[in-house]
C-alpha positions in Angstrom: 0.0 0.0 0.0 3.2 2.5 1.6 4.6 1.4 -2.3 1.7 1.9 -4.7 0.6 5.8 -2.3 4.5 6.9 -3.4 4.4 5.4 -7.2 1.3 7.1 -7.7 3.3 10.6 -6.3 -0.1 10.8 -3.6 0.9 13.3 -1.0 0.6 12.2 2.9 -1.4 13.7 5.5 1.5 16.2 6.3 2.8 17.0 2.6 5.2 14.8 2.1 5.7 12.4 -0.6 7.0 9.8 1.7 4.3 7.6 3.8 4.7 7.2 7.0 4.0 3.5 8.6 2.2 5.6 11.9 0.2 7.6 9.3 -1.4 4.5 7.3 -1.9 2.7 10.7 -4.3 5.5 11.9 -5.9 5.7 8.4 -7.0 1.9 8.6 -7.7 2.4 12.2 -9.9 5.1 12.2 -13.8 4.7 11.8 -14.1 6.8 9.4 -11.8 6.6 7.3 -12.9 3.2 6.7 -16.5 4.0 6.9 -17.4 2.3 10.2 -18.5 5.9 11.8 -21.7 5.5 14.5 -23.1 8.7 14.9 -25.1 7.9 17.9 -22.7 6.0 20.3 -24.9 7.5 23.3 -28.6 7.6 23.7 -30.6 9.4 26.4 -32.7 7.0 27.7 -35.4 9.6 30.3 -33.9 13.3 29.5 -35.7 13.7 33.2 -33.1 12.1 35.1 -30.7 12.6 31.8 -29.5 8.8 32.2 -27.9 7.3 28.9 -27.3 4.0 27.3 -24.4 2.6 24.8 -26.4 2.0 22.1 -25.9 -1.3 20.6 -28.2 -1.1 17.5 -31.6 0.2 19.5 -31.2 3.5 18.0 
């Protein structure tokens, strides 16, 4: 992948023309990036006594 990025003369994060192994770690890492992103990793369950819940698909 660090290879084919610098053949194709793609720029990194910071400019440079060389890839960083730390930068393409965080890239495949990171929700989304790779298009895993919840939006709503918190719900409000009774906004009376404002207690919330990880939401695991309810929401």
């Amino acid at each position: 992948m660090k290879e084919s990025l610098e053949a194709d003369e793609i720029l990194s994060p910071t400019g440079n023309t060389e890839w960083s192994i730390g930068a393409l770690q965080y890239m495949l890492r990171n929700e989304r990036y790779i298009g895993d992103a919840l939006l709503q990793k918190t719900y409000v369950v009774d906004c009376l006594t404002k207690e919330t819940r990880k939401n695991n698909g309810e929401m």
